[in-house]
C-alpha positions as CSV (number, residue, x, y, z in Angstrom):
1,X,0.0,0.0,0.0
2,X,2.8,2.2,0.7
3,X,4.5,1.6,-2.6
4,X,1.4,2.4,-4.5
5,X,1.1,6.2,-2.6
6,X,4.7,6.6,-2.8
7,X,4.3,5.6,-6.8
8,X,1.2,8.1,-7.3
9,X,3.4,11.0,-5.6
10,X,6.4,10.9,-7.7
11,X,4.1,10.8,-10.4
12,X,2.2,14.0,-9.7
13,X,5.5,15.7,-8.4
14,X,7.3,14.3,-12.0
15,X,4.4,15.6,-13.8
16,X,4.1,19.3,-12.1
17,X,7.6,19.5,-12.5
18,X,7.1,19.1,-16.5
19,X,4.2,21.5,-16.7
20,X,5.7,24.0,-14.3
21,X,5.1,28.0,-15.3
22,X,8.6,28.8,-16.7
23,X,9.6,32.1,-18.1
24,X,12.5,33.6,-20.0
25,X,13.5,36.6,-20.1
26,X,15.7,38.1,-22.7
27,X,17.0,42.1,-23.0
28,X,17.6,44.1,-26.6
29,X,19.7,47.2,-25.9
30,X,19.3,50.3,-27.7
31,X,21.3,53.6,-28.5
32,X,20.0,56.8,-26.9
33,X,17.3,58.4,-28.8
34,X,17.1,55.2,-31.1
35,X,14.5,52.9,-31.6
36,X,15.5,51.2,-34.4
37,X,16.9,47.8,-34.8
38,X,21.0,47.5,-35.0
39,X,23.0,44.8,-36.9
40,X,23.8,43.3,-33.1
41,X,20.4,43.3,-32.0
42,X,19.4,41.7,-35.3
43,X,21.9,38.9,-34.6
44,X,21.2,38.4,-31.0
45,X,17.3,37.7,-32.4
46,X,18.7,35.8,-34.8
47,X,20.4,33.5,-31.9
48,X,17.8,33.3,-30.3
49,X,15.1,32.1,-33.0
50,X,17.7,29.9,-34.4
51,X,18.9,28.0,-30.8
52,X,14.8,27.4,-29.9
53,X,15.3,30.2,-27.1
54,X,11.8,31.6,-29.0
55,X,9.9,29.4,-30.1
56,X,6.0,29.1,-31.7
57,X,3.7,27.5,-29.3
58,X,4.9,29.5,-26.6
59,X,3.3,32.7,-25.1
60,X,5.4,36.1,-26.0
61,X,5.3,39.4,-24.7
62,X,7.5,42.3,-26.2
63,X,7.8,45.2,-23.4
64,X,10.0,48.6,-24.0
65,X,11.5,50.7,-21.8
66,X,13.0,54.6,-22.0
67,X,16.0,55.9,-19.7
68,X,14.5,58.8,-17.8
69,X,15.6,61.5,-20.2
70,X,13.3,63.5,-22.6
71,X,9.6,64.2,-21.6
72,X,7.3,61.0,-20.5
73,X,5.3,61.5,-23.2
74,X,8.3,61.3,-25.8
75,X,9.7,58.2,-24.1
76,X,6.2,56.7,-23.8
77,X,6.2,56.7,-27.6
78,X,10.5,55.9,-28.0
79,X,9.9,52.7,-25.8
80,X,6.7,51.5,-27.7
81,X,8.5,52.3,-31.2
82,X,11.3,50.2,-30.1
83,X,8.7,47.1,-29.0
84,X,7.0,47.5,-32.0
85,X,10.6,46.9,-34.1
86,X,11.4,44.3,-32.2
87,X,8.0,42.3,-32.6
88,X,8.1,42.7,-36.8
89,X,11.5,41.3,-36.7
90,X,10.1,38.3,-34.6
91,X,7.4,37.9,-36.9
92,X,9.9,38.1,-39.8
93,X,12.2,35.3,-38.6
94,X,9.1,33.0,-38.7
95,X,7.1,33.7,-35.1
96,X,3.4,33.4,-35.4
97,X,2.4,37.4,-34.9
98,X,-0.9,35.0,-32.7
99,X,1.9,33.9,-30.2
100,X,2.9,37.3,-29.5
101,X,0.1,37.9,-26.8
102,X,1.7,41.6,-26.1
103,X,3.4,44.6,-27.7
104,X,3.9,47.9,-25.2
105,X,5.9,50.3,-24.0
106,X,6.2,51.6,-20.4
107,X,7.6,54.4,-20.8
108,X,10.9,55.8,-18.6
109,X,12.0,54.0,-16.0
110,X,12.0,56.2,-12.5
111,X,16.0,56.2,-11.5
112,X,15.2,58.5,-8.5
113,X,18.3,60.2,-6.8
114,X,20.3,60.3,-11.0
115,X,20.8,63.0,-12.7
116,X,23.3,61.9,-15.1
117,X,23.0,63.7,-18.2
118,X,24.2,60.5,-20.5
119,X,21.3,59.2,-18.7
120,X,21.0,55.2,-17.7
121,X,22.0,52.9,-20.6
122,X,20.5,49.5,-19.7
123,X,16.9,51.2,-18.9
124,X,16.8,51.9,-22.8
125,X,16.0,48.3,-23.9
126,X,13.1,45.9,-25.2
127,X,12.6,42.7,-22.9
128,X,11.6,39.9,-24.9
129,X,9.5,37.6,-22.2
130,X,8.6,33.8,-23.3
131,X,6.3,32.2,-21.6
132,X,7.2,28.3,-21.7
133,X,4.3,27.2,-19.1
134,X,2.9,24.6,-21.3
135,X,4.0,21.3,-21.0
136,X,7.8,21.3,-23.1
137,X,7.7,17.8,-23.2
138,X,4.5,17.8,-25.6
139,X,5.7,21.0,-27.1
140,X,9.2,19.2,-27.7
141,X,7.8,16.1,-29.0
142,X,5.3,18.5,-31.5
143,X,8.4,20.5,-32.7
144,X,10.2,17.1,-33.4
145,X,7.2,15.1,-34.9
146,X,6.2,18.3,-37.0
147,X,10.0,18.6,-38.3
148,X,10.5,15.1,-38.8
149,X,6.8,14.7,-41.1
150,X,8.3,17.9,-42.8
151,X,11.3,16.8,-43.5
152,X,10.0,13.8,-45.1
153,X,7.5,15.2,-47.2
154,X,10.0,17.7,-48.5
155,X,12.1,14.4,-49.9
156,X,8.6,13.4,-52.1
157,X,7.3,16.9,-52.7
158,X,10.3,18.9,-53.8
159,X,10.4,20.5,-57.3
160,X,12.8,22.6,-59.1
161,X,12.9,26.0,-59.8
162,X,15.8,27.6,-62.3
163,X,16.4,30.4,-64.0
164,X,15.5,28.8,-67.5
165,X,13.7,31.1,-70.2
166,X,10.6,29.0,-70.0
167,X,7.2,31.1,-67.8
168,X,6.3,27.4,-67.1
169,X,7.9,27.3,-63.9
170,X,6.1,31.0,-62.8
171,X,2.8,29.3,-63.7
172,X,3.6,25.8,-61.9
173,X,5.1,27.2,-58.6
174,X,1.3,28.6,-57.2
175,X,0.0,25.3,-58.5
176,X,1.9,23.3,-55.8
177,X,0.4,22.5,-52.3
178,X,0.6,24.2,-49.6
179,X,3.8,22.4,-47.2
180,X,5.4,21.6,-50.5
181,X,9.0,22.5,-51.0
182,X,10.8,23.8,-54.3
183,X,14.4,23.4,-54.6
184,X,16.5,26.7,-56.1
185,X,18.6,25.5,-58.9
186,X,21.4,27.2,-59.6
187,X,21.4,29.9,-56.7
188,X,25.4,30.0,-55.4
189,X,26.9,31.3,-52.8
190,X,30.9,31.2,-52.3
191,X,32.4,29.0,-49.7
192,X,31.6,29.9,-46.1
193,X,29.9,33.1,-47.0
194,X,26.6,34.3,-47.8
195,X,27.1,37.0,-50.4
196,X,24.7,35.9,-53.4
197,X,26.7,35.5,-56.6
198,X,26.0,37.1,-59.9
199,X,25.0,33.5,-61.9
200,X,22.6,33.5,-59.3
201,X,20.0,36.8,-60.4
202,X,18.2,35.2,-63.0
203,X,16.8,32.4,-60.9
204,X,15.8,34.8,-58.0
205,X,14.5,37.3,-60.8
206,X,12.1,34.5,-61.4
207,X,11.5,34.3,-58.3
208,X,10.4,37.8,-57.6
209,X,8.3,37.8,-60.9
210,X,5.9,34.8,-59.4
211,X,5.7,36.9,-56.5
212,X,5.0,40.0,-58.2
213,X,2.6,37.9,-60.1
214,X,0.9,36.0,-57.3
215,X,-0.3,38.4,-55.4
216,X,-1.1,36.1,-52.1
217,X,1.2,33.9,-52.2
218,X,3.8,33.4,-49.2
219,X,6.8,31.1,-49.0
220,X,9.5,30.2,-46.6
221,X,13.2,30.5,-47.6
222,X,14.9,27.7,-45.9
223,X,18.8,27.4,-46.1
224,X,20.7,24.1,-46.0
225,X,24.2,23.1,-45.5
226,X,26.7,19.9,-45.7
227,X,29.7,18.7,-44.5
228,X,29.5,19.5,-41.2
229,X,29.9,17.1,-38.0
230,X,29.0,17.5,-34.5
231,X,27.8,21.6,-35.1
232,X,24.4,22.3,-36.0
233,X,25.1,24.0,-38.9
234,X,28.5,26.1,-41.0
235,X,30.3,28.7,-40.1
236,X,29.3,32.3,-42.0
237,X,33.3,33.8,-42.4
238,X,31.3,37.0,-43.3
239,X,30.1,37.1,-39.9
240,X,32.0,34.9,-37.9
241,X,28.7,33.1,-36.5
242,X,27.5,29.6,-36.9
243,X,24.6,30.4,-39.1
244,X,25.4,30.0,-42.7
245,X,22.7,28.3,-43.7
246,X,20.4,30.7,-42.0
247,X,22.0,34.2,-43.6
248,X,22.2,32.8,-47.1
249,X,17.9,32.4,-46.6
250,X,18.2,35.7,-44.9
251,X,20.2,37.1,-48.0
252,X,17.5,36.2,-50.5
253,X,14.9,37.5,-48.4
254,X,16.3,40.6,-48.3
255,X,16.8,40.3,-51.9
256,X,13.2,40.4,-52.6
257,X,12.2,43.0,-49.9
258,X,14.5,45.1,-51.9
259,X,12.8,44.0,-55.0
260,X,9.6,45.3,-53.6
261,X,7.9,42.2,-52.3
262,X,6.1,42.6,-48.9
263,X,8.3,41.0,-46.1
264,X,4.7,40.3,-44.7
265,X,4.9,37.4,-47.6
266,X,8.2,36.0,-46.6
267,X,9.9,34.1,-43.7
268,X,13.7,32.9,-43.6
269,X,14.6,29.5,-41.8
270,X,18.1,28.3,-41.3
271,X,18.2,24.4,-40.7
272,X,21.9,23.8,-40.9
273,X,22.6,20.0,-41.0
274,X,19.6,18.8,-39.5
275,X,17.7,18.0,-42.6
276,X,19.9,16.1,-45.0
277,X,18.5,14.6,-48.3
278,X,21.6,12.4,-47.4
279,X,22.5,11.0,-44.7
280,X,26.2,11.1,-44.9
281,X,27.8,12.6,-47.6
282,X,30.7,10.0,-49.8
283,X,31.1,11.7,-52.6
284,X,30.5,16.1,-54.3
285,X,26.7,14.9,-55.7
286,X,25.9,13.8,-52.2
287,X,27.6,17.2,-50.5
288,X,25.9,19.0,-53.5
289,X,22.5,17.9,-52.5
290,X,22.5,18.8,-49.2
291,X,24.0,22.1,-50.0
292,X,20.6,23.8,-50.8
293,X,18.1,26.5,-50.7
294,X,14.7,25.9,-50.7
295,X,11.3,27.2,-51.1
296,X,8.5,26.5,-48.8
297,X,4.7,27.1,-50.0
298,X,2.9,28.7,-46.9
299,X,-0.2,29.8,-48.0
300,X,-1.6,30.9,-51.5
């Protein structure tokens, strides 16, 4: 009898333990007067998004904040401009706009008793706050299951999309389903960097045409790599960062914004080595097939 309560307790303690209200916190600095995003804060989101610190499924809440110089009305409106900044770059790197259950800013914080006039840097900031209390063992096992089913499907459903003269391929891409992946032909990069080479406009310039032409169309650029072992994905040598695979995506989706194309249309993924069309590359056409870019249909 003893054994069995003993049993039912670790259980329930095992299971509250698992389903446990946990939060993160996580702080973007910004330049006085500034509530635009810098290249550092951009690659501190980037981290984040990439290494599952912020995640979909989870409950987010984007809060800014003003040092107590200028007038509480201007740094009321400094601290929400900054939140707001912060939250479209979050929705741009792929989190669901629904999971960001709040976007404000507070205003000054009181520093009573300083009169500095630089002011008090860290108080000028966006806290991103991510609310993990659902069970992360369920949410784990989703994130895992829905990769692993999309992984899979991509190796059936992937098409090819070049830079050939044909309009076939402008008309085909909004025929596939949605989920479906298309693989960029002859988009290159140079070793270990993400700097877009020439040879590789006119297949992106098809790209932006069935765009331009597709009014309500929205894709996912997801960046692949090979060759690596024991990292999750290359190192960028323009940046010095881990993320190759995830700034060449980046680099054509900034190719398009530029083209015009709402970034409301894109996202940009980088899934390093974890999704291999081979499993271990032998021989270049192995390397070369895991060294990819492709296009994901979101929605039509």
């Amino acid at each position: 009898m003893h054994k069995i309560i003993f049993t039912i307790l670790c259980s329930f303690f095992i299971s509250h333990a698992v389903a446990q209200h946990v939060t993160d916190t996580f702080h973007l600095y910004f330049d006085l007067n500034i509530n635009t995003i810098n290249k550092n804060t951009e690659r501190r989101i980037d981290l984040l998004v990439y290494n599952d610190k912020i995640i979909n499924g989870s409950g987010i809440m984007v809060i800014g904040y003003a040092d107590y110089l200028g007038t509480e009305g201007y740094n009321k409106n400094l601290s929400m401009q900054r939140a707001k900044n912060v939250k479209d770059y979050l929705v741009k790197n792929g989190i669901n706009a629904a999971d960001i259950k709040m976007c404000v800013g507070k205003g000054q914080i009181e520093r009573r008793g300083f009169t500095d006039k630089e002011g008090y840097p860290t108080d000028r900031r966006v806290d991103i706050v991510v609310d993990n209390s659902v069970d992360r063992t369920k949410q784990s096992a989703t994130t895992s299951s829905s990769r692993s089913i999309a992984s899979n499907k991509s190796k059936k459903d992937t098409s090819s999309f070049t830079g050939s003269k044909s309009t076939s391929e402008i008309k085909e891409l909004p025929k596939l389903l949605e989920g479906q992946t298309i693989l960029l032909k002859n988009v290159y990069f140079p070793p270990g960097r993400h700097i877009i080479k020439p040879e590789s406009f006119p297949t992106l310039e098809k790209l932006y045409a069935t765009l331009a032409q597709n009014k309500t169309l929205r894709i996912s650029i997801e960046g692949h790599v090979c060759c690596v072992h024991d990292v999750p994905d290359a190192l960028d040598n323009d940046t010095g960062e881990p993320l190759l695979s995830f700034n060449r995506a980046k680099s054509i989706y900034q190719y398009l914004v530029e083209k015009g194309i709402d970034p409301a249309r894109l996202e940009y993924r980088g899934f390093g080595k974890t999704r291999p069309v081979v499993a271990y590359e032998q021989t270049e056409e192995d390397a070369e097939r895991n060294r990819r870019v492709e296009i994901r249909i979101l929605s039509k």
